[in-house]
Structure formats: C-alpha cells, structure tokens
C-alpha positions in Angstrom: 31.7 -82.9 62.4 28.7 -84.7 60.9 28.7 -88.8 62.2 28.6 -91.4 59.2 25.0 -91.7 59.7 24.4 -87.9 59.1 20.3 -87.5 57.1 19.9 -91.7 57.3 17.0 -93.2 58.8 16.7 -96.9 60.4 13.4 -99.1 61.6 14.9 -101.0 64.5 12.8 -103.7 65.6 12.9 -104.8 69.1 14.8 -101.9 70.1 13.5 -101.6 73.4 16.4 -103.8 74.8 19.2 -105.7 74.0 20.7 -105.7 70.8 18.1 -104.1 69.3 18.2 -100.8 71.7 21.8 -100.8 71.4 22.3 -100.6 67.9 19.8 -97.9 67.9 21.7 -96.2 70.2 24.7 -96.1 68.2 22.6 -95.3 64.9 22.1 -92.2 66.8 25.6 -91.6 68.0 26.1 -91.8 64.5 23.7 -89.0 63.5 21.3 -90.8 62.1 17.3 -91.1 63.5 15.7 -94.1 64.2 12.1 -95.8 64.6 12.1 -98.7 67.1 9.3 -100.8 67.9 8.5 -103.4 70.7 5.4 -105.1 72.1 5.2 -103.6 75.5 4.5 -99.5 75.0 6.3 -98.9 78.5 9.6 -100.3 77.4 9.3 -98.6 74.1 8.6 -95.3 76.0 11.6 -96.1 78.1 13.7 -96.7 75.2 12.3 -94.1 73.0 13.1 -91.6 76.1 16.6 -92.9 76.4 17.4 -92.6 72.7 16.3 -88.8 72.7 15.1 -86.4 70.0 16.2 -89.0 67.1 14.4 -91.6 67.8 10.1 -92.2 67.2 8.8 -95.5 68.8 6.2 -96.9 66.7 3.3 -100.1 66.2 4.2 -103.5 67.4 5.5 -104.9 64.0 4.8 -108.3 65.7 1.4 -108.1 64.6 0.9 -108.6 60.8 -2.1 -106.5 60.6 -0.8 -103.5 62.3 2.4 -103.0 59.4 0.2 -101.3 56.9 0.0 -98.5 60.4 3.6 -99.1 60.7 4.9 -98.3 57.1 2.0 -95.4 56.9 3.5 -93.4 59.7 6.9 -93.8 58.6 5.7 -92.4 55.0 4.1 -89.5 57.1 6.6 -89.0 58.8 9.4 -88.5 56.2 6.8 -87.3 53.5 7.9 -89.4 51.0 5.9 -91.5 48.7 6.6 -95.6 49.9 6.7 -96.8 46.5 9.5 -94.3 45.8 11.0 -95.2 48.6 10.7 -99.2 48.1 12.0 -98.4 44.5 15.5 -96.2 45.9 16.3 -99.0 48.6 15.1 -102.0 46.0 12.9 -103.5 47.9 
C-alpha cells in the first residue's frame, strides 16, 4: 500500500533535529522523499543517514547567497525546469 505522500517531494529546513528532522521522518514514513538542510554538515550527515535512501541533505539555506546552489540542485535533481515548477506550486 503506497503512504499518502507516495511521488511528493519536501525541502525541510533545519531538519537535522527537532521538529524539523521529525517531520522529515514522517514525510518519509509517508512515502514521500525529502531535502533537509542545516548549518553543521555533521548533523545533516547524521540526519540524512537516519532518514535513509529518501532523503538528500543539501546547502545551508541560512546563507542568502548559497539558495541560488540550493534551488539549482533541487532542479537537477528532479530534472524539472524551476520556473515550471514555481508556476505548478504558485509560487
């Protein structure tokens, strides 16, 4: 049985801990696959590693400069153009 987040896709700031890391966890349960990021690469690791195969960590998206990289490998990695993508979600 598929989970209610079967072929959808999350960016999950701060989801090295807390709330942030457990709501990507159930995202997952859920079947979906999620990007988290966080500032320290060791706890992203961590978290990335405890999340499994459906989960990418990504760029601190603390850092203003570094969401162009952010956005750009999320667009790489679903192969999708991010103005159609901005367009479907309405953003």
């Amino acid at each position: 049985m598929a989970g209610k987040l079967e072929g959808k896709m999350a960016l999950i700031t701060g989801g090295n801990s807390g709330t942030g890391l457990a709501t990507a966890k159930r995202f997952v349960q859920e079947g979906g696959f999620v990007y988290v990021t966080a500032r320290r690469q060791a706890e992203l690791d961590e978290a990335v590693k405890a999340l499994g195969p459906q989960s990418r960590g990504i760029t601190d998206a603390s850092k203003l400069d570094e969401l162009d990289v952010l956005f750009a490998q999320i667009k790489r990695s679903i192969g999708m153009n991010w103005t159609n993508v901005s367009k479907a979600l309405s953003i």
